[in-house]
C-alpha positions, 0 to 999 in steps of 0.5 A: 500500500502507498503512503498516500492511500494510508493517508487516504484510509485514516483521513477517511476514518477520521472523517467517520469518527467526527474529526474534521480536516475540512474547514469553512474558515481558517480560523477553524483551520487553525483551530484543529491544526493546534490541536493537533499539533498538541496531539502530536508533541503528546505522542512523541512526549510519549515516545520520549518518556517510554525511551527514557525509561528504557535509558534508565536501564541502561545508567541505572542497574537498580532500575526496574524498567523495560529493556528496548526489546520489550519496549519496541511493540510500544515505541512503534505505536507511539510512533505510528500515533505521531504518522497519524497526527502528521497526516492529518497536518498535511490534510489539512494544510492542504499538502500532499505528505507523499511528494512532501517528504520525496522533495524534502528528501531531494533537499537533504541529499544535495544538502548532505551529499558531502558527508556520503562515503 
């Protein structure tokens, strides 16, 4: 499946579930892309708590917490929870994230061709 029909499926199932990505003002656009944009730094709050927990671990022997390997199945949720936040921003800035992310990779490899071995 491509990364635009992913796009497609949860922006639909959004839209069944009341979360709007369509707006009569930009005001309202504003509104939810607020929102979202708080949704998404909670789930990469929670990505970063959870690893820093795993980090405990490591500079902390008496530290009863999860090992990266029983961390990974919860770290890839949060992870695809921060994807949906991203493409619902994109949705509703009007952008297509698929051709986002392929020009901004075209940036980074002139920007960064210096450092290929």
């Amino acid at each position: 499946m491509q990364l635009s029909e992913i796009i497609e499926r949860q922006i639909a199932a959004d839209s069944r579930r009341g979360f709007p990505t369509s707006f009569e003002s930009d005001s309202d656009r504003h509104d939810q892309l607020m929102r979202d944009l708080v949704g998404l730094v909670g789930e990469v709050g929670e990505f970063a708590d959870l690893l820093k927990k795993v980090g405990l671990v490591f500079s902390n022997p008496d530290y009863k917490g999860p090992s990266l390997a029983d961390a990974e199945p919860q770290l890839r949720s949060e992870l695809a929870d921060v994807a949906i936040y991203l493409f619902r921003l994109s949705v509703i800035l009007k952008g297509d994230l698929e051709n986002d992310i392929l020009k901004k990779m075209k940036t980074n490899d002139l920007r960064y061709q210096y450092l290929e071995k």
